[in-house]
Backbone as JSON Lines, residues from 0, in Angstrom:
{"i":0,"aa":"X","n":[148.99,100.29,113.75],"ca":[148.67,101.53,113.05],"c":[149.59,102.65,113.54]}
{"i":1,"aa":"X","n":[149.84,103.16,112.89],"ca":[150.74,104.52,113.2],"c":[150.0,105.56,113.8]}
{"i":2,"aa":"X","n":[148.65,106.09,113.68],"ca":[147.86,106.69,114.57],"c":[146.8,106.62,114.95]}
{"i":3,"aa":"X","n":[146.04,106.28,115.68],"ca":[145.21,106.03,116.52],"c":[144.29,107.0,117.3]}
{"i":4,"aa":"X","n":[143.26,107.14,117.1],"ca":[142.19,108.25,117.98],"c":[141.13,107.46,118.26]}
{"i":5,"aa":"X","n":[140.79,107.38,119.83],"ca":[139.72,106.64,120.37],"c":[138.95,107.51,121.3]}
{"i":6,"aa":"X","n":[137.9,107.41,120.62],"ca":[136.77,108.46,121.75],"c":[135.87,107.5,122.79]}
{"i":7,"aa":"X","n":[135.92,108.02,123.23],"ca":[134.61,107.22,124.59],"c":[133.52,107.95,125.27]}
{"i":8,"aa":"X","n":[132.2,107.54,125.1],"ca":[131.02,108.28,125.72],"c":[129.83,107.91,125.33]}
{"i":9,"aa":"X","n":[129.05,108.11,126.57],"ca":[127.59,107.82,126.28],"c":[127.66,105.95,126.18]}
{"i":10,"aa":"X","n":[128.38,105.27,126.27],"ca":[128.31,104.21,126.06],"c":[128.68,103.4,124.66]}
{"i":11,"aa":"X","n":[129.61,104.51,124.14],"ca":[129.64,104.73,122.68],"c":[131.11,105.02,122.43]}
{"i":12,"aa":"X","n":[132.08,104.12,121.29],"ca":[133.2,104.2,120.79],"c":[133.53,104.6,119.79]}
{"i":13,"aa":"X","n":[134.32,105.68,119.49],"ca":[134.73,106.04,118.04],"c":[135.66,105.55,117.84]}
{"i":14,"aa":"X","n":[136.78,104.88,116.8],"ca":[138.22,104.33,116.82],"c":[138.46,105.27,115.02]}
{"i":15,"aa":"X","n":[139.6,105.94,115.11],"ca":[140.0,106.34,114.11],"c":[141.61,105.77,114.06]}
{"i":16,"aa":"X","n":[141.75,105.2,112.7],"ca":[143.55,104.18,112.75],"c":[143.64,105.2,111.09]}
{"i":17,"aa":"X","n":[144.84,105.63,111.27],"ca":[145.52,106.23,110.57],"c":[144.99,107.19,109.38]}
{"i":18,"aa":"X","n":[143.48,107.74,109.31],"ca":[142.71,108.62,109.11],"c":[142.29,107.95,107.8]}
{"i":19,"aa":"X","n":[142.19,106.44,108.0],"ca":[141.83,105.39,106.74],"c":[141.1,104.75,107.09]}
{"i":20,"aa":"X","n":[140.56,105.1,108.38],"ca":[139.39,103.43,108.69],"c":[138.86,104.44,110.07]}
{"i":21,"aa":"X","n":[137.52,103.88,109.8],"ca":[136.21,103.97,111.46],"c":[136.08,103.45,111.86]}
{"i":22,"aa":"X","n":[135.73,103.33,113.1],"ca":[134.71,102.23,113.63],"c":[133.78,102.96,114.18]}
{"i":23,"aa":"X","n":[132.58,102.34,114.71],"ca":[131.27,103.0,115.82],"c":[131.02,102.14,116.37]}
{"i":24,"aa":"X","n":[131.38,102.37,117.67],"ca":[130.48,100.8,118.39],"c":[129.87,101.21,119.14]}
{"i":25,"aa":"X","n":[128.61,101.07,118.95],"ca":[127.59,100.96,119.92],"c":[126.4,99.91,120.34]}
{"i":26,"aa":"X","n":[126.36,99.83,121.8],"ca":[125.01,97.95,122.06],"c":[126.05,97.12,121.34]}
{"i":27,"aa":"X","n":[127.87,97.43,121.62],"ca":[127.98,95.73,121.46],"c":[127.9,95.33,119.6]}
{"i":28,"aa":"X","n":[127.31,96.65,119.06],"ca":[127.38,96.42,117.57],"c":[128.49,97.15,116.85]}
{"i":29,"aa":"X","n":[129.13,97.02,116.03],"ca":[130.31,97.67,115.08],"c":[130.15,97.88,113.85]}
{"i":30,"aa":"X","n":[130.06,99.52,113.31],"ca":[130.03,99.79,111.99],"c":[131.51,99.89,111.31]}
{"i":31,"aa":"X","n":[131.84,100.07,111.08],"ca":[132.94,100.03,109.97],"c":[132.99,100.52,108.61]}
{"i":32,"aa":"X","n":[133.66,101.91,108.18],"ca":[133.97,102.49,107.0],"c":[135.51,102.81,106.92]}
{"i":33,"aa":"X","n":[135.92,102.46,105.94],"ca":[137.02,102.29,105.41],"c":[137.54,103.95,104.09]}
{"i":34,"aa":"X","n":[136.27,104.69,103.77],"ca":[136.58,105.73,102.84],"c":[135.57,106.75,103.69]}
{"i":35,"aa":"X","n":[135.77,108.19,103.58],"ca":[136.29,108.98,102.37],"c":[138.12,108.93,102.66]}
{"i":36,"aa":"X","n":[138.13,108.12,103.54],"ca":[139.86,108.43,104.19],"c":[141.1,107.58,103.57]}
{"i":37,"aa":"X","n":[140.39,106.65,103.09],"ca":[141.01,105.38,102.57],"c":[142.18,106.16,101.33]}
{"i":38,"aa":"X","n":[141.59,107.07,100.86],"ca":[143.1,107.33,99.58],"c":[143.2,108.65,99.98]}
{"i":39,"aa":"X","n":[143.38,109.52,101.27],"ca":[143.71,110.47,101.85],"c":[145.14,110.52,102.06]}
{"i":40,"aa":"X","n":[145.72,111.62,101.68],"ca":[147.16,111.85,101.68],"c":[147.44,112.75,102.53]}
{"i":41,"aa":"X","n":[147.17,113.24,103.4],"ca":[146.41,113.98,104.43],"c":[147.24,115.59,104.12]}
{"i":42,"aa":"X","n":[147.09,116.12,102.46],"ca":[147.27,116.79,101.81],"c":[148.88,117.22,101.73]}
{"i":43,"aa":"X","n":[149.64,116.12,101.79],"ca":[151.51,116.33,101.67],"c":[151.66,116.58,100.28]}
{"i":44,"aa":"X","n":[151.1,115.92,99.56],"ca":[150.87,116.07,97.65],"c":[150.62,117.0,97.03]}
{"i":45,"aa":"X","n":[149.44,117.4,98.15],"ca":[148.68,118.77,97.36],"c":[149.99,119.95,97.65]}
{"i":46,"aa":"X","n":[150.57,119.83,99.03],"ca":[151.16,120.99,99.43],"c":[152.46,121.24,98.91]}
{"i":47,"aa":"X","n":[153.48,119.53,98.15],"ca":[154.56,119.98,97.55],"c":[154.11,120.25,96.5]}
{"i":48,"aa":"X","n":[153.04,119.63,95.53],"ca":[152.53,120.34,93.98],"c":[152.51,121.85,94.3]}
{"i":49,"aa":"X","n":[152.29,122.21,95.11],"ca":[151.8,124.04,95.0],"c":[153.2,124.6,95.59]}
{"i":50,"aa":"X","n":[153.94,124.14,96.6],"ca":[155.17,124.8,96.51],"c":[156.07,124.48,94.94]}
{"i":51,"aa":"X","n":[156.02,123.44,94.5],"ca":[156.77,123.11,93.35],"c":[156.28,124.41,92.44]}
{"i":52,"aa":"X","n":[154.93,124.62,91.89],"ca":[154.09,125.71,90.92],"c":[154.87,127.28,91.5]}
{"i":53,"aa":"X","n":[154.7,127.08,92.9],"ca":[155.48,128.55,92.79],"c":[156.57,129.13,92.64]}
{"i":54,"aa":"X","n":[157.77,127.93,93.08],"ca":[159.1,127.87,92.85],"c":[159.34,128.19,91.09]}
{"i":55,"aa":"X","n":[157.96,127.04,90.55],"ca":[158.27,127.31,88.81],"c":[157.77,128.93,88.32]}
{"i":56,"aa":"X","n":[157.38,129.15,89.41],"ca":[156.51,130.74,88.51],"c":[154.97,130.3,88.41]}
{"i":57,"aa":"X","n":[154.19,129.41,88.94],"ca":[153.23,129.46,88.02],"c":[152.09,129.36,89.1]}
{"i":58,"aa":"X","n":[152.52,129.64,90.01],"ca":[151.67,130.03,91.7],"c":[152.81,130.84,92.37]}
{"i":59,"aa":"X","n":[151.37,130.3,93.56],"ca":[151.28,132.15,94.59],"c":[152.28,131.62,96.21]}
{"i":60,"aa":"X","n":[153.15,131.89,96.24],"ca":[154.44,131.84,96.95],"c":[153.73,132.19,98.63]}
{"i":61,"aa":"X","n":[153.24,131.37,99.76],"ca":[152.97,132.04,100.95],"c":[153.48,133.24,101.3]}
{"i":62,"aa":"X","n":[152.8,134.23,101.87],"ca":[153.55,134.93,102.84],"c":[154.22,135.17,103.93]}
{"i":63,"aa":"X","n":[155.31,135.6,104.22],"ca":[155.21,134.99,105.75],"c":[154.47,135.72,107.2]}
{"i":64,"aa":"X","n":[153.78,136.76,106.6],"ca":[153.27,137.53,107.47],"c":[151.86,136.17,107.52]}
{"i":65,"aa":"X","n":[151.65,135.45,106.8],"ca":[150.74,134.74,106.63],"c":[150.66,133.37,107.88]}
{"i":66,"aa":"X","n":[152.3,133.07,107.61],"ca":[152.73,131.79,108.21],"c":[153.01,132.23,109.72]}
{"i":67,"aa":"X","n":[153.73,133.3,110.26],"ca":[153.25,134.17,111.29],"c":[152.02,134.06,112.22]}
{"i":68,"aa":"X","n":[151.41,134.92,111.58],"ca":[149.84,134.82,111.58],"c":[149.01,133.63,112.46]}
{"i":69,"aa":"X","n":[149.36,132.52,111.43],"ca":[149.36,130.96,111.54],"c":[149.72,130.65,112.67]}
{"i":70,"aa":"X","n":[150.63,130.89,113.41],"ca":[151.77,130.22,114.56],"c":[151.07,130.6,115.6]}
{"i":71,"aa":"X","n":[150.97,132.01,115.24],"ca":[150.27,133.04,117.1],"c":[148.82,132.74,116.74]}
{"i":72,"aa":"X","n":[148.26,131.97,115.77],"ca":[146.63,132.02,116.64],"c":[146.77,130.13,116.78]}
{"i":73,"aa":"X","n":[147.95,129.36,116.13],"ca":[147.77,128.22,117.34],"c":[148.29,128.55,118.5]}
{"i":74,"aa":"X","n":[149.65,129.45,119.27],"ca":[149.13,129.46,120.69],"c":[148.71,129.96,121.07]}
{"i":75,"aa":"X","n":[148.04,130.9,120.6],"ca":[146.75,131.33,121.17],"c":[145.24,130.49,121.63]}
{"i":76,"aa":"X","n":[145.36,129.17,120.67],"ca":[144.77,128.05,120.7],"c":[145.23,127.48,121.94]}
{"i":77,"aa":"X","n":[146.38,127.09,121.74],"ca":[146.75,126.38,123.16],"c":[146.7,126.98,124.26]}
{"i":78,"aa":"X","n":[146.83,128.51,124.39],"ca":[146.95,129.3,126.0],"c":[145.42,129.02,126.39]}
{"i":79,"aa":"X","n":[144.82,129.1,125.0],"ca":[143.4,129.23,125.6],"c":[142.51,127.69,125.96]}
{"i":80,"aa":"X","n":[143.18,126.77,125.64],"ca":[143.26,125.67,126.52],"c":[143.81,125.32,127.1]}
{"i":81,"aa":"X","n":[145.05,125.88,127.62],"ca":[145.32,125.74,128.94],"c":[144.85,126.43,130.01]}
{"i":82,"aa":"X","n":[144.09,127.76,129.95],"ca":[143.27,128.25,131.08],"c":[141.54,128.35,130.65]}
{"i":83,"aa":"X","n":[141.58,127.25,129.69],"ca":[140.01,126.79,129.57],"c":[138.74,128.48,129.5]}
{"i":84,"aa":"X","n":[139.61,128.94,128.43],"ca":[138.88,130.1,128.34],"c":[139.42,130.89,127.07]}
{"i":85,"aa":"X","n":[138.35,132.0,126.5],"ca":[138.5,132.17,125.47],"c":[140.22,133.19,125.43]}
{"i":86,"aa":"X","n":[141.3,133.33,124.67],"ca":[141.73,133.97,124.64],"c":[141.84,135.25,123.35]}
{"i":87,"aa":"X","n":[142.2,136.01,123.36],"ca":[142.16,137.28,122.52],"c":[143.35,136.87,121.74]}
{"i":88,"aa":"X","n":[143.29,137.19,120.32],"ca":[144.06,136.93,119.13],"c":[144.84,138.45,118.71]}
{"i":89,"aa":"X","n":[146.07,139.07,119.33],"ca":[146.05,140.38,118.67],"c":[147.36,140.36,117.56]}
{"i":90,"aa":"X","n":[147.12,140.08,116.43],"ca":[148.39,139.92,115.05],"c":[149.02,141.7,115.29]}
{"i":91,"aa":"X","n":[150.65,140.97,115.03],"ca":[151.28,142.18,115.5],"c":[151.55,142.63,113.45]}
């Protein structure tokens, strides 16, 4: 699988493979679901259709004060897990 997320706890396994399949294991037992992820495009489709619409005129073009925006409150995300505490968000 190309990506892989495995949780562990409580005596209890989550396995996520390429945001198309579950597992749950718990007591040694295994559930298994295959959708809502199974025809997930993990929205690349949706996002060139809407750049394509705006390039044509017929949508709304991001901003970049927007995409900005975007950048400083993920590291703001990350500072604030790296000293495991809340940090302050101030958009310039």
């Amino acid at each position: 699988s190309k990506e892989r997320i495995e949780i562990f706890g409580s005596s209890k396994v989550a396995v996520i493979e390429d945001f198309r399949r579950l597992w749950l294991i718990k007591d040694g037992k295994t559930k298994r679901w295959g959708h809502p992820w199974s025809s997930s495009d993990k929205g690349h489709s949706a996002e060139i259709a809407s750049f394509c619409r705006a390039v044509e005129g017929r949508g709304v073009i991001p901003q970049l004060d927007e995409a900005i925006r975007a950048t400083g409150l993920t590291f703001a995300a990350l500072e604030s897990l790296k000293l495991n505490s809340p940090v302050r968000f101030e958009p310039s």
